[in-house]
C-alpha positions in Angstrom: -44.6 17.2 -4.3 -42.2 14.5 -4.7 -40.9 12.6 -1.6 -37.8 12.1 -2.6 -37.1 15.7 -3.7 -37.9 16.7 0.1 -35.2 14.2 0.4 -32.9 16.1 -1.7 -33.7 19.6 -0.6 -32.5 18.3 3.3 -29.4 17.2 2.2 -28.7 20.1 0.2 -29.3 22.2 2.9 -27.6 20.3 5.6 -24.2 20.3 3.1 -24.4 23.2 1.5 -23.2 21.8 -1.5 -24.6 20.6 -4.5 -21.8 18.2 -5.6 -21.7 16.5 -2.0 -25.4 16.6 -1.9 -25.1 14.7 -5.1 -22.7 12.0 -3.7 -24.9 11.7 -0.5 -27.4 11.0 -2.1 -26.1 8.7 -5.6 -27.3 11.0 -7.9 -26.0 13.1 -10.8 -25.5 17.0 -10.1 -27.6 17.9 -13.2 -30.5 16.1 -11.6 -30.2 17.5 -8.2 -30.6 20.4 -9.8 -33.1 20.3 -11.8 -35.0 18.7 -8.8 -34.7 21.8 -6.5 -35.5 24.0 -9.6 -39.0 21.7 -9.7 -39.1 21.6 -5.7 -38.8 25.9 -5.9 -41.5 25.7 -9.1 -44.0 23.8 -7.1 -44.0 26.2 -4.2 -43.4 29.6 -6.2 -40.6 30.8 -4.1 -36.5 30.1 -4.5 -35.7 28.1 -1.5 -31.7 28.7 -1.4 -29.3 31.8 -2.2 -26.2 30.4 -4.4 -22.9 31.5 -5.0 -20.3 29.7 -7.2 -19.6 27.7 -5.0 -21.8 26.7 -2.1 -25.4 27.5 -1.6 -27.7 28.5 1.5 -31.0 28.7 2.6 -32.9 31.4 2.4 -36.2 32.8 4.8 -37.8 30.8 2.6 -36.1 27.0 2.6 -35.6 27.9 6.6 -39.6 27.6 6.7 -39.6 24.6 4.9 -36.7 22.6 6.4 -38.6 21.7 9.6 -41.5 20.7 7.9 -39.4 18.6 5.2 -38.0 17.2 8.0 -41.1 15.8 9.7 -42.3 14.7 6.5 -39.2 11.9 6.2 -40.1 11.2 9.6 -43.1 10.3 8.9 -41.9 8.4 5.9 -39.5 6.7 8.3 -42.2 5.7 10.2 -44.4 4.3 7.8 -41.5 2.1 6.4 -41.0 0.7 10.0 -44.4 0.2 10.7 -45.1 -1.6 7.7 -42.1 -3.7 7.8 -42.6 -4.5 11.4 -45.8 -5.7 10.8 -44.8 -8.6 8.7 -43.3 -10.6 11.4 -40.1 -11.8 9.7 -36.3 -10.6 9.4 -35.7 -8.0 6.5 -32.4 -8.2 6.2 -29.2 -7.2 8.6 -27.3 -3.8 8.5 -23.7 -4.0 9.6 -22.1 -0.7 11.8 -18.5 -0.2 12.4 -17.8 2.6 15.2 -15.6 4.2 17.2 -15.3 2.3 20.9 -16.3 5.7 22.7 -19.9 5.4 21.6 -22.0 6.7 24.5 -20.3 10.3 25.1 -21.3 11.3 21.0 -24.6 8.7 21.4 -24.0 6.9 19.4 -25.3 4.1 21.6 -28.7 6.0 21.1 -29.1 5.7 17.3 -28.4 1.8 17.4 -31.0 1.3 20.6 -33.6 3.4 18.7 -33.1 1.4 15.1 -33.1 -1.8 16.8 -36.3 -1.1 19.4 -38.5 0.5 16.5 -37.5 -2.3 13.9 -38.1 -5.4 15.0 -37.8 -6.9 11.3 -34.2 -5.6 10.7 -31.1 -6.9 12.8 -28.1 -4.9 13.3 -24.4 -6.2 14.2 -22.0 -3.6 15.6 -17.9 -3.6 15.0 -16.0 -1.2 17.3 -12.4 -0.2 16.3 -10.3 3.2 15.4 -11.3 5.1 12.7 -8.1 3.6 10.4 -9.2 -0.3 11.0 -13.0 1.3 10.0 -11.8 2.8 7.3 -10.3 -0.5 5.8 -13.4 -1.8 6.4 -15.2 -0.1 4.5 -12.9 -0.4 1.6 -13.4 -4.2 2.2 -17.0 -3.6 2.4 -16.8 -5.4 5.4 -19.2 -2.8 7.3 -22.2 -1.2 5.6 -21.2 2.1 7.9 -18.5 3.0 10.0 -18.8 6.2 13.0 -15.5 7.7 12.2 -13.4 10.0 13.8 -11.9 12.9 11.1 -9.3 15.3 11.6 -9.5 17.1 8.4 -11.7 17.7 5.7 -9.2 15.9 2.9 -10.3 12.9 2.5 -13.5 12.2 0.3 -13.1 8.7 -0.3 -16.7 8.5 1.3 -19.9 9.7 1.9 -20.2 11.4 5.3 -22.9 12.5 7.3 -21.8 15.0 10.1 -22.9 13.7 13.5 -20.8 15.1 16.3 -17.9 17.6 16.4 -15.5 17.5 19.9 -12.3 19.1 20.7 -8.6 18.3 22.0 -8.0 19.1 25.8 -5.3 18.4 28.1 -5.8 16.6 31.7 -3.2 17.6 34.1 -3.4 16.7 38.0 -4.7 19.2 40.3 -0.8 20.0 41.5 1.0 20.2 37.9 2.0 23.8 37.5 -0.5 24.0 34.7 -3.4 23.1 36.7 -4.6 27.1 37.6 -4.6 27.7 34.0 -8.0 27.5 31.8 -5.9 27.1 28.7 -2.5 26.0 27.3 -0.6 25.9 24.1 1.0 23.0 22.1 4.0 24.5 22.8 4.2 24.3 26.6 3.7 20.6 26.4 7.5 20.1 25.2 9.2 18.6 28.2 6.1 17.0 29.7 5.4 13.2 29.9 2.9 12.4 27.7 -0.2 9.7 28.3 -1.8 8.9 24.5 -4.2 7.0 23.1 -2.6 4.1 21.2 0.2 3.9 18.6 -2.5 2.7 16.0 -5.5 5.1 16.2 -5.8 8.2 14.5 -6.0 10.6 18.0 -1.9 9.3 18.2 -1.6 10.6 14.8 -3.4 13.5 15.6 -1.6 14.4 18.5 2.2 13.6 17.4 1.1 15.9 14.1 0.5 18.9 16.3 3.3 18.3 18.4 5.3 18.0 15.4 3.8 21.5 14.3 4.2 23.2 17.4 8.3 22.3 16.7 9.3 19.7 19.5 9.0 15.9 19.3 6.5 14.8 22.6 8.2 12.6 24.9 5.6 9.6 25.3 5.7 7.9 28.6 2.4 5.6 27.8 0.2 4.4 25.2 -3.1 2.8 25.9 -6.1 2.0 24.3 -9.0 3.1 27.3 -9.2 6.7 28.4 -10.4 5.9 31.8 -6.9 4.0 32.2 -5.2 7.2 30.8 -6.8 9.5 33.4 -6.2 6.8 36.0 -2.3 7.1 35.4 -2.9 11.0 35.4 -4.7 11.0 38.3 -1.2 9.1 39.6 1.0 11.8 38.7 2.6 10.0 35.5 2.1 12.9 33.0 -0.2 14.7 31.6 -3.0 13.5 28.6 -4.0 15.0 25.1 -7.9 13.4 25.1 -10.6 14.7 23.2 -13.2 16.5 25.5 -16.7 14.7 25.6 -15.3 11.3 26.4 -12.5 12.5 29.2 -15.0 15.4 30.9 -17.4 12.2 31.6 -14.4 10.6 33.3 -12.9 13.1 35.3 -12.3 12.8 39.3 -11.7 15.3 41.7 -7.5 14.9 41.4 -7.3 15.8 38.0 -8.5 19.4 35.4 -8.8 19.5 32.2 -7.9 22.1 30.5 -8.5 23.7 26.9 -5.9 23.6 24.3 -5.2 26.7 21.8 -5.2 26.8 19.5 -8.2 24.8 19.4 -8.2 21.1 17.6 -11.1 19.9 16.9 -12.4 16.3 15.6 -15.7 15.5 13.4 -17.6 12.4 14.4 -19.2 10.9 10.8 -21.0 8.4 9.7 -19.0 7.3 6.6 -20.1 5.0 3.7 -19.4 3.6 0.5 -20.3 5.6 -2.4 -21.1 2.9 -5.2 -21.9 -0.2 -2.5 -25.5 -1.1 -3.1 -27.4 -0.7 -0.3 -30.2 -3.9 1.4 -32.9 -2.4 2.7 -31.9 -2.4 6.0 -28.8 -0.3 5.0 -31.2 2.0 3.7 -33.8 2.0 6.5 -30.7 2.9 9.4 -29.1 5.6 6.7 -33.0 6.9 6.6 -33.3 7.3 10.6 -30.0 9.3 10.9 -30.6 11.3 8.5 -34.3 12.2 10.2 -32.4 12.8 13.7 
């Protein structure tokens, strides 16, 4: 049974898709293909129910997915060890991310690459999701943690690694407070608090604003959430943050509340599709997709 067909089975699974498993993974559709049709021929079952468009796993692949799993772990592993154990620096993998790293953990992943790989170094770049973006057209970054609104663009390879949604922070006394959730629409004639001018969450939120038919009135624009709340917490206006990062700094003046309909963001991990890959590239791409 062929490693890297294991490979290929988990990624097909995991998208669904047999054309973005193929751009995952650099490889033509025909010979994903035919490599799940050897995979299935091997173990004398059919692993995934297709359609025309999309294909799922059946009771079958759902049997083997954990194990397959384990088994790139364990080839994960091995790599580590063996490259740990010759004492010298491997070559350096270079991660662009989103500044809010520890509410998705994505603080986590980078700890865990650099504690178990002592032979691979690893230099971090945090900015908003459009500088990443640029970065990775410059191929400045070998990855980029990016924050996506929409499903449009497939410039890049992503990996799916967090999903979060859009809430509102009020202060305890705003008439909105006793509510659990809140339209677009009631924000019209409320001072706004946003993330800044340049980031895609500003974008997001003047686009559903825009949608909902009123143009927001925006009283402040900062970069740091925590300062965002701060002002909330001050009675300034109300804030349009994204839920894991805010509900980790929310004090006892302010609520946050849900908005509907709900907005919600993907966290990926984006990269090239034709840049060639150092091994150390490789090795960090390897350990997220094991997690």
């Amino acid at each position: 049974m062929e490693l890297d067909y294991i490979r290929e089975f988990v990624t097909l699974a995991e998208t669904g898709s047999f054309q973005e498993a193929a751009d995952l993974l650099f490889v033509a559709q025909s010979s994903l293909s035919r490599h799940i049709k050897t995979l299935e021929e091997s173990l004398d079952v059919s692993l995934f129910d297709r359609t025309t468009r999309k294909v799922s796993l059946n009771r079958y692949g759902k049997l083997l997915l954990p194990y397959a799993k384990e088994m790139l772990r364990i080839q994960y592993d091995m790599t580590t060890a063996f490259a740990n154990e010759r004492h010298e620096i491997q070559g350096t993998v270079t991660v662009g991310s989103i500044p809010m790293m520890k509410p998705y953990h994505i603080t986590d992943v980078i700890a865990q690459f650099q504690k178990e790989n002592k032979s691979y170094n690893i230099d971090i770049i945090e900015a908003d999701s459009i500088q990443l973006i640029e970065m990775l057209r410059g191929e400045k970054c070998d990855f980029a943690f990016i924050r996506e609104t929409d499903d449009s663009d497939n410039e890049f390879n992503k990996l799916a690694f967090a999903e979060d949604r859009l809430s509102l922070v009020v202060h305890r006394s705003h008439p909105l407070a006793s509510r659990q959730t809140v339209s677009i629409a009631q924000l019209r004639d409320e001072p706004l608090l946003l993330i800044g001018k340049d980031s895609t969450m500003y974008k997001l939120c003047i686009r559903i604003c825009h949608a909902a038919g009123f143009e927001p009135r925006i009283v402040f624009t900062g970069r740091r959430a925590d300062n965002i709340i701060d002002l909330v917490s001050k009675e300034m206006g109300v804030a349009l943050l994204m839920e894991t990062p805010a509900s980790s700094l929310i004090n006892d003046s302010v609520r946050m509340l849900q908005v509907n309909p709900t907005v919600t963001t993907k966290i990926s991990l984006a990269y090239h599709k034709t840049h060639k890959m150092n091994s150390a590239a490789m090795h960090f791409l390897d350990l997220v997709k094991s997690l």
